[in-house]
MILUM-146872 format. One record per residue (C-alpha): x, y, z. Coordinates in nm, 2 decimals, decimal comma, m for minus. Each point is the difference from the previous one (the first is absolute). Example, Ala and Ser with C-alpha at 12.3 -4.5 7.8 and 13.67 -1.06 7.14 Angstrom:
+--------+--------+--------+
!      x !      y !      z !
+--------+--------+--------+
!   1,23 !  m0,45 !   0,78 !
!   0,14 !   0,34 !  m0,07 !
+--------+--------+--------+
% end
This chain:
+--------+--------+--------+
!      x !      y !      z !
+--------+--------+--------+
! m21,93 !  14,37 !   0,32 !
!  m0,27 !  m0,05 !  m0,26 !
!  m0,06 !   0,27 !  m0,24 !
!  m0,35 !   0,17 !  m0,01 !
!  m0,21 !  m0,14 !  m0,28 !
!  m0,03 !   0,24 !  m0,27 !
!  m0,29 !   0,01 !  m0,19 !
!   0,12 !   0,19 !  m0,32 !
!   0,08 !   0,22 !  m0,24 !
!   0,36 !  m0,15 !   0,04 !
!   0,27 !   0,21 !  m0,22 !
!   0,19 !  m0,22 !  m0,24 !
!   0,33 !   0,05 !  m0,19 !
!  m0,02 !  m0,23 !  m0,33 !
!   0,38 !  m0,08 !  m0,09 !
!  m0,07 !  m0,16 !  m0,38 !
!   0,22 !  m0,23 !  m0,16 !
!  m0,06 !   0,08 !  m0,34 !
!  m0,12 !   0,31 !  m0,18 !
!  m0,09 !  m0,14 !  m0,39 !
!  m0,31 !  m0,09 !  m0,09 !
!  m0,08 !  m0,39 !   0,17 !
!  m0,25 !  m0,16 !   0,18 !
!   0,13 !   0,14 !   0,32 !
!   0,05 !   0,31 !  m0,08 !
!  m0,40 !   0,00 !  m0,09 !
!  m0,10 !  m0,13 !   0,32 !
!   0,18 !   0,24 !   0,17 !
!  m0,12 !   0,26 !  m0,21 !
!  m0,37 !  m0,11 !   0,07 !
!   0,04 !  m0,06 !   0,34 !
!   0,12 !   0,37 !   0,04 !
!  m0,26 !   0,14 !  m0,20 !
!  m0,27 !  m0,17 !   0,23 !
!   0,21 !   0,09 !   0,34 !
!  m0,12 !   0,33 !   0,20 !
!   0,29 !   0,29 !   0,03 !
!   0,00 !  m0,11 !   0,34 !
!   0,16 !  m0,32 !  m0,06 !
!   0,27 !   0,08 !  m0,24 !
!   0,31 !   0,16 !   0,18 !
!   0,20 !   0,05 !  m0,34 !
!   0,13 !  m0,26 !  m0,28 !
!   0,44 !  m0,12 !  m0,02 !
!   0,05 !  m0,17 !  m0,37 !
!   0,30 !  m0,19 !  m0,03 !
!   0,01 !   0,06 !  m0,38 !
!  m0,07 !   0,29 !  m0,20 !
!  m0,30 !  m0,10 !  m0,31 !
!  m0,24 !   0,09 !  m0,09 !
!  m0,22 !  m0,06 !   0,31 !
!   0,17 !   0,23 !   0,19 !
!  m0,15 !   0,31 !  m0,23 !
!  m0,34 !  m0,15 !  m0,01 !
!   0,00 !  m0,02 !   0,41 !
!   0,13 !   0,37 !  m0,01 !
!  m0,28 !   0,09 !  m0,24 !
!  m0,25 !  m0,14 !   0,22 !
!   0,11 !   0,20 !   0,34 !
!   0,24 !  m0,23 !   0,15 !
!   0,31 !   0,13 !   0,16 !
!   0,27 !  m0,23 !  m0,15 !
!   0,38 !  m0,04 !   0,04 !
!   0,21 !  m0,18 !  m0,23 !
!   0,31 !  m0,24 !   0,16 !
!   0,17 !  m0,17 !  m0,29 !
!   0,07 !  m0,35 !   0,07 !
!   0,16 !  m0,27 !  m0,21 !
!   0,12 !  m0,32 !   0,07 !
!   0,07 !  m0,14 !   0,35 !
!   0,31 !   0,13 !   0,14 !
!  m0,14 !   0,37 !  m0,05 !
!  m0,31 !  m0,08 !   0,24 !
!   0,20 !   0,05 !   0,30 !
!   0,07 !   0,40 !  m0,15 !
!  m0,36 !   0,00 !  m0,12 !
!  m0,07 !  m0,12 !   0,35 !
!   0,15 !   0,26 !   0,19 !
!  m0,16 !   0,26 !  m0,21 !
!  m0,36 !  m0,16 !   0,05 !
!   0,08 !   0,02 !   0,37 !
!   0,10 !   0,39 !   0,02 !
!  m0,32 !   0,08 !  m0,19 !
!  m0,25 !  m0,18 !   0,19 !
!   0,16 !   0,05 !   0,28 !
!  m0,08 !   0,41 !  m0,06 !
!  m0,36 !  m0,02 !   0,07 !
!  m0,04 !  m0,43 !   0,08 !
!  m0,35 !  m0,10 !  m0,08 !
!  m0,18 !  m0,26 !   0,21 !
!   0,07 !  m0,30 !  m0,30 !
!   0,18 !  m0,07 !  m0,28 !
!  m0,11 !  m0,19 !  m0,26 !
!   0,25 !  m0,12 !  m0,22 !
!  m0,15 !  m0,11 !  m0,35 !
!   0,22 !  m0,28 !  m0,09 !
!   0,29 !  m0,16 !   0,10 !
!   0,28 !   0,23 !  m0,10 !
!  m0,18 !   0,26 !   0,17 !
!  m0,08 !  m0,26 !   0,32 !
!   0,40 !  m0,05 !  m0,04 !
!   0,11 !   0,39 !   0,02 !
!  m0,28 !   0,07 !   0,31 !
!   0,12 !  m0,29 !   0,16 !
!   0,37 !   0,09 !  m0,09 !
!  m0,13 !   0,37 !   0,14 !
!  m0,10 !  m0,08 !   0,35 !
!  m0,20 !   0,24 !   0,00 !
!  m0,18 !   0,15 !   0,33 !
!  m0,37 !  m0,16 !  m0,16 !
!  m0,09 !  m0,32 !  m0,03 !
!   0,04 !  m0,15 !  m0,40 !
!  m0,29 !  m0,19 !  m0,16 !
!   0,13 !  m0,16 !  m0,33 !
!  m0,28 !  m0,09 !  m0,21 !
!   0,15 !  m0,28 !  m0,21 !
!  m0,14 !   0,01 !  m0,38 !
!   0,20 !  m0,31 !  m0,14 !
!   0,23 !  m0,27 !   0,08 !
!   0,28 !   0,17 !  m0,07 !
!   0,30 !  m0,10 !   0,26 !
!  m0,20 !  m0,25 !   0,18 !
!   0,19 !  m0,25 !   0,20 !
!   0,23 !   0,12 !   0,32 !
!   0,05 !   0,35 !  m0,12 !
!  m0,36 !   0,08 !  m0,03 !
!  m0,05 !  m0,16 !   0,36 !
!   0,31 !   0,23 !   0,08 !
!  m0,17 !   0,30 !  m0,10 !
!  m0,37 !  m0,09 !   0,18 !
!   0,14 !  m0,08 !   0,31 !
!   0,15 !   0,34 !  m0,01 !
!  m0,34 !   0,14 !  m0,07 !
!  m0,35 !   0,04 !   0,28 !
!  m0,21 !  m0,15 !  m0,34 !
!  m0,02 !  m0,15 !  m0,34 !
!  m0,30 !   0,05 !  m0,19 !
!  m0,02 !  m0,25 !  m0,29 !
!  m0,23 !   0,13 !  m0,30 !
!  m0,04 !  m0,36 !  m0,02 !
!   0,01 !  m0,27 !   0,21 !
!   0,20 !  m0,24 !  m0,25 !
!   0,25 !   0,34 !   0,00 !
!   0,06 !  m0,10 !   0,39 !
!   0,05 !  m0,36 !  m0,01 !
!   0,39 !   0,03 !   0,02 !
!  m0,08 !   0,07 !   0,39 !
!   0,03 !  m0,26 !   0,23 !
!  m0,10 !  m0,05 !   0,38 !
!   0,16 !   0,23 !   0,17 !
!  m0,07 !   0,33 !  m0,28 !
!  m0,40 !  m0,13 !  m0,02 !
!  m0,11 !   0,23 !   0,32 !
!   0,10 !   0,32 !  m0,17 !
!  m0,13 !  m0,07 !  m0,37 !
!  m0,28 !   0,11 !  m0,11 !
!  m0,20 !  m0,02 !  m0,33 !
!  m0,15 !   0,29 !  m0,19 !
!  m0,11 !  m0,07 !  m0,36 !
!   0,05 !   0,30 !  m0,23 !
!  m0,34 !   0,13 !  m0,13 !
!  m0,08 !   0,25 !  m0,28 !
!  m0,31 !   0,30 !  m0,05 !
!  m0,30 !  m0,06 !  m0,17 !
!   0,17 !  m0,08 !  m0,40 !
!  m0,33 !   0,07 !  m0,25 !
!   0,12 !   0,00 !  m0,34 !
!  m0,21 !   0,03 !  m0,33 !
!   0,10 !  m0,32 !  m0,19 !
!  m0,07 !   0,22 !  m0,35 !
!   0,21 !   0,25 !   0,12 !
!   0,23 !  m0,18 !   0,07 !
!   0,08 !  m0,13 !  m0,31 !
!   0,00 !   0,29 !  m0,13 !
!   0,30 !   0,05 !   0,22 !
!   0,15 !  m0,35 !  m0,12 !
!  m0,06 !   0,13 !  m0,39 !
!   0,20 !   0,33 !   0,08 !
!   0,30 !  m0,22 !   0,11 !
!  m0,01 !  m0,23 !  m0,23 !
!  m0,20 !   0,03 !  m0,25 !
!  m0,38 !  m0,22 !  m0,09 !
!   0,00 !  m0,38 !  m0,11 !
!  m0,06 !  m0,32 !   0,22 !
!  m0,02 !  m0,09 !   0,34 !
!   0,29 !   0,11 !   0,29 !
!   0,16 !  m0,16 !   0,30 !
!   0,16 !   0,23 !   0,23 !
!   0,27 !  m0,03 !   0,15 !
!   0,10 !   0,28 !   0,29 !
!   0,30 !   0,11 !   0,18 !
!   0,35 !   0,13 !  m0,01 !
!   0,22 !  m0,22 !  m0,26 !
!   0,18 !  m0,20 !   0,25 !
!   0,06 !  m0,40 !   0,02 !
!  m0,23 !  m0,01 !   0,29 !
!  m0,28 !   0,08 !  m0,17 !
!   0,01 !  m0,24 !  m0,30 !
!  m0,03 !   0,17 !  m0,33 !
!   0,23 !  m0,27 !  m0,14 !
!  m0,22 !  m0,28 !   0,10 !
!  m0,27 !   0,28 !  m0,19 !
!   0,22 !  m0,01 !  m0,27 !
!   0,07 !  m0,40 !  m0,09 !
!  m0,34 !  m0,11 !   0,10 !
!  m0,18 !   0,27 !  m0,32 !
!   0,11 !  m0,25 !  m0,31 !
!  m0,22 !  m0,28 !   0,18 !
!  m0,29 !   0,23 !   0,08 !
!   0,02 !   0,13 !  m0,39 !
!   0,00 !  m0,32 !  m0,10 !
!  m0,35 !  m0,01 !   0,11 !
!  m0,11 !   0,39 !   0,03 !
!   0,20 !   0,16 !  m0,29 !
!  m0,17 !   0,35 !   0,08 !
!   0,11 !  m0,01 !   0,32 !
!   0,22 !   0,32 !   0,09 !
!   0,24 !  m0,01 !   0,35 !
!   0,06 !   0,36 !   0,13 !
!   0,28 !   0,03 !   0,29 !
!  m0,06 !   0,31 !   0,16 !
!   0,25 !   0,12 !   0,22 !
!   0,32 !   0,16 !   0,00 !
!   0,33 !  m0,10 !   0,02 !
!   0,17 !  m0,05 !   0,31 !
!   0,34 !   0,19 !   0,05 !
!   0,15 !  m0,26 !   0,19 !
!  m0,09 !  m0,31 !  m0,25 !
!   0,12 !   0,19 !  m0,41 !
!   0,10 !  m0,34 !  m0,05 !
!  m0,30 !  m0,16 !   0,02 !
!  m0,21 !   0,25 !  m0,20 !
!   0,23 !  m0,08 !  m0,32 !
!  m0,02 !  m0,30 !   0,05 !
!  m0,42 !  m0,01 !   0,00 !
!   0,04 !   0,22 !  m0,32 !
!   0,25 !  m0,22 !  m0,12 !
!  m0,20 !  m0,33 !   0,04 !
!  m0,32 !   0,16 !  m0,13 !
!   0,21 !   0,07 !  m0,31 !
!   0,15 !  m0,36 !  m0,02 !
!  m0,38 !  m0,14 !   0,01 !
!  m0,09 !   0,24 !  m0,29 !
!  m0,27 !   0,16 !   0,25 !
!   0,07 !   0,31 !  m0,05 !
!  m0,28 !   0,17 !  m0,14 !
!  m0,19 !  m0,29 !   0,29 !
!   0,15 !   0,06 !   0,32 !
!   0,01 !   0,40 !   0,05 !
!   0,17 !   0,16 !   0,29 !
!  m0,11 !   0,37 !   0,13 !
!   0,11 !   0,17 !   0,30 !
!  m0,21 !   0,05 !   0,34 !
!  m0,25 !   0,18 !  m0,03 !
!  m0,21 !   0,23 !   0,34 !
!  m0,33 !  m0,18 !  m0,08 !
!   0,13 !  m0,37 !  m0,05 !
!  m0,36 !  m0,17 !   0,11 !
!  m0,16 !   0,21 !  m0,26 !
!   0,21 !  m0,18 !  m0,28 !
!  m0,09 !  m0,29 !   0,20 !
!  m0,35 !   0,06 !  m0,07 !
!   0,06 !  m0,01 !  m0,37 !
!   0,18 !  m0,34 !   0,06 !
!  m0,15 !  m0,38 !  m0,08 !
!   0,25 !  m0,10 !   0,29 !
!   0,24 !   0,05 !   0,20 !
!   0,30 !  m0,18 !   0,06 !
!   0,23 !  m0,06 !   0,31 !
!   0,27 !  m0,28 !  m0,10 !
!   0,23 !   0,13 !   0,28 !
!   0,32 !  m0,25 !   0,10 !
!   0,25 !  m0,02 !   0,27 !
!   0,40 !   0,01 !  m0,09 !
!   0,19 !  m0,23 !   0,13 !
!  m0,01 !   0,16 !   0,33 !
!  m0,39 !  m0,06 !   0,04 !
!  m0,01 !   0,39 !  m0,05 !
!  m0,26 !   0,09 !  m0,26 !
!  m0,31 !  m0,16 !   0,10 !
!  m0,31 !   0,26 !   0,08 !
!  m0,05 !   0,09 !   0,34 !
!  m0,35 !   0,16 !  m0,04 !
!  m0,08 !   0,02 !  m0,38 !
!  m0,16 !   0,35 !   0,00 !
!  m0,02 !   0,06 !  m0,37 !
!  m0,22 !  m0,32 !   0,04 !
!  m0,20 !   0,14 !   0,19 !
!  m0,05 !   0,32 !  m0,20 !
!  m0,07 !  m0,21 !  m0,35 !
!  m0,26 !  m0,19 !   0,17 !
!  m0,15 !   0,32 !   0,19 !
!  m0,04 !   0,21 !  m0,38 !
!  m0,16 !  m0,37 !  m0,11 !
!   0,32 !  m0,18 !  m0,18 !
!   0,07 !  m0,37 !   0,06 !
!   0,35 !  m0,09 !   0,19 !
!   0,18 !  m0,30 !  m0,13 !
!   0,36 !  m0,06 !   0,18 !
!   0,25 !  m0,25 !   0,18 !
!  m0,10 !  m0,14 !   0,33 !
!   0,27 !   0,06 !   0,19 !
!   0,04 !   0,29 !   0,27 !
!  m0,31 !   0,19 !   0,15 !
!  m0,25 !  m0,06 !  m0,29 !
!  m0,14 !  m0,29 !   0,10 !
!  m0,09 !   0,18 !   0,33 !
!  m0,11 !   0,34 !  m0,16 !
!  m0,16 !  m0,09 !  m0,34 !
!  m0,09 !  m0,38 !   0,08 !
!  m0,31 !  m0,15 !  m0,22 !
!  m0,06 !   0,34 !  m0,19 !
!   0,31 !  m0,05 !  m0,18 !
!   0,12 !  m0,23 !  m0,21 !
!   0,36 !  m0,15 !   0,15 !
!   0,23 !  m0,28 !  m0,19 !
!   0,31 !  m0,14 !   0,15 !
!   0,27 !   0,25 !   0,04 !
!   0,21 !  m0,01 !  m0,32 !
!  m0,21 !  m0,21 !  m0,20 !
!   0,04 !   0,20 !  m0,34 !
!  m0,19 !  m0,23 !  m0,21 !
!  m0,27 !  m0,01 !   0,33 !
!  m0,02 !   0,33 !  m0,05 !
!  m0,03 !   0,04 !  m0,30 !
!  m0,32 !  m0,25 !  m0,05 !
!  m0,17 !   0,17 !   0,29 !
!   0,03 !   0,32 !  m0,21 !
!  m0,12 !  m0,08 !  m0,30 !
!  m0,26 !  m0,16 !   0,15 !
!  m0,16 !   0,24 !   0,18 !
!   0,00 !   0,24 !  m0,32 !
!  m0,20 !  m0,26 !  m0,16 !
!  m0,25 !   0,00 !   0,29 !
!  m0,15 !   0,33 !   0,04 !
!  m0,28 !  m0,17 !   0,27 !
!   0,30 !  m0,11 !   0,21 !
!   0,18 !   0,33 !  m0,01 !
!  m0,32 !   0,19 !   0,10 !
!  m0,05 !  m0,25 !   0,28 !
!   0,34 !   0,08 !   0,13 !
!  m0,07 !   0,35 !  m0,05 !
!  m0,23 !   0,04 !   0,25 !
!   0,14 !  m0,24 !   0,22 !
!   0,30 !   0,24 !   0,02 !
!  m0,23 !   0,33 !   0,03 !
!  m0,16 !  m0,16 !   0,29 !
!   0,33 !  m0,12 !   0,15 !
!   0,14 !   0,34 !  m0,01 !
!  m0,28 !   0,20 !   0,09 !
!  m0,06 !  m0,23 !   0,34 !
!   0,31 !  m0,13 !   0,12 !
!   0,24 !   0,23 !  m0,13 !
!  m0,03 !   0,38 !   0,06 !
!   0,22 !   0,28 !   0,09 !
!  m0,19 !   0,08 !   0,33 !
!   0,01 !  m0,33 !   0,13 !
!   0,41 !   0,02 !  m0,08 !
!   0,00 !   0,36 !   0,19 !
!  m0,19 !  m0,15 !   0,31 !
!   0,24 !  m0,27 !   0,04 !
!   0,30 !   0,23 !  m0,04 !
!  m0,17 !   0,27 !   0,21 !
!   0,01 !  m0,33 !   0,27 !
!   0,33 !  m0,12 !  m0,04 !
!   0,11 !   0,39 !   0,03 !
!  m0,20 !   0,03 !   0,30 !
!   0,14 !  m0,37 !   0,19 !
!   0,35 !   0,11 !  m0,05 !
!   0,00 !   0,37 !   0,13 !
!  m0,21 !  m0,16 !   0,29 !
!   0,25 !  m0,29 !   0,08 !
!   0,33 !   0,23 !  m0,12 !
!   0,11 !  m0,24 !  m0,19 !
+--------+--------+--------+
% end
């Protein structure tokens, strides 16, 4: 028998992935903020961070399952299921694929919607996991390509948006000058130190930009990630070898990133697969947060940016060091360009972008699934 359309508010149970301080994390974070009580039937993290007080802090009921690497997930699994299966909501939307894993894992007595953030896993164990899923929801449509035929009638696309961002460009660089003092020009480079995001590539490409902008100051804001300590040495490390240090400056996340974005000549997104194709963006949300406070994107071309920044931001082949670099220093030496791309960007994020077109889709998605029961 055919279930009774429903027509909404549909209780969801969010079963997170991750609890640091990432681009999903943000999205879900935003996403809740803009959600009526109605919808939001309680959060599971499968990490304890730093997330999971700021959810608390905000009025979400949250409960912690520890999960590491694979073989625990069946445990982690079991424990998912006993607490949903207390008070089962109509969904669950699992925000990632770890968490998509563990619901699916779960079998829980709601249907699982895994909103897929990256490429991570893609290949026959992310079809494993969707066709034990009633939908993906790509925040990109490059992030869902890994789909063929016979997964394409339950994926759907919802691109990530963000709030109206309005930034005072003088204030913030006041807020650059606090962290690291006054002097030339900065490119920005956002996000948690991790290989993925490509403050390496950052790193060698400043000598050749010097070479033609010696004021030029590089400012890495993020902190480190507690699964990668190797990697952050080795940024510091490098920086040191290239004599950069009092050049290429490192500070740790801070609440109001696109305000130090504001202060910012550009912004940089040199993100780069590993050798498993993991890496690449699959939205690109820091982006689109520099372009929405006014601050010019420069970055790789491989994942979703192509799709979500396209001709408002300035893209050279993925790994292209020297490529990068050029396109840098060149766009600090054209201030009519960079304001050009300014308000390309503004107007990109402002239309096409925003946080209530991303709750209107997800509201939908919510709605087709508790309708069809998975």
């Amino acid at each position: 028998m055919a279930r009774s359309p429903v027509a909404g508010p549909v209780p969801v149970t969010f079963v997170i992935s991750h609890a640091l301080s990432g681009g999903s994390e943000r999205y879900l974070e935003l996403l809740l903020d803009h959600l009526a009580p109605a919808w939001v039937h309680g959060v599971v993290s499968l990490q304890d961070g730093p997330f999971v007080p700021r959810l608390r802090a905000s009025g979400f009921e949250v409960e912690v399952v520890e999960t590491g690497p694979r073989l625990s997930m069946l445990a982690s699994a079991l424990r998912v299921r006993r607490l949903i299966n207390r008070d089962p909501p109509a969904v669950i939307h699992a925000n990632g694929v770890k968490a998509a894993l563990v619901a699916a894992l779960a079998r829980p007595r709601a249907p699982v919607l895994w909103v897929k953030h990256d490429f991570s896993w893609d290949g026959p164990l992310a079809a494993l996991v969707a066709r034990r899923c009633a939908r993906v929801v790509g925040v990109s449509a490059a992030v869902t390509e890994t789909f063929r035929a016979g997964l394409r009638e339950r994926v759907r696309v919802v691109h990530n948006g963000i709030p109206s961002i309005e930034r005072d460009r003088s204030m913030g660089r006041d807020a650059v000058e606090t962290l690291i003092g006054g002097g030339g020009p900065v490119v920005i480079l956002v996000g948690r130190i991790h290989p993925a995001k490509g403050q390496i590539e950052l790193v060698e490409a400043a000598p050749r930009i010097l070479e033609r902008r010696p004021d030029t100051r590089f400012l890495l804001l993020g902190s480190e990630d507690p699964y990668q300590p190797g990697y952050a040495r080795r940024v510091r490390e490098r920086i040191a070898e290239l004599g950069l240090t009092r050049t290429v400056l490192t500070r740790a996340h801070q609440p109001d990133a696109p305000g130090v974005m504001a202060g910012c000549e550009v912004a940089v997104m040199p993100s780069v697969p590993d050798e498993r194709g993991m890496g690449r963006e699959g939205f690109g949300l820091v982006g689109l947060e520099a372009m929405a406070v006014g601050t010019p994107v420069i970055g790789y071309d491989g994942g979703a940016l192509p799709e979500v920044l396209g001709d408002c931001a300035l893209l050279v082949p993925e790994g292209d060091r020297a490529a990068l670099a050029d396109a840098i220093a060149g766009l600090l030496g054209d201030p009519g360009r960079r304001e050009r791309m300014a308000d390309c960007g503004r107007t990109l994020a402002r239309e096409r972008f925003t946080i209530e077109s991303t709750v209107a889709g997800m509201r939908d998605c919510y709605v087709e699934v508790a309708s069809s029961g998975g």
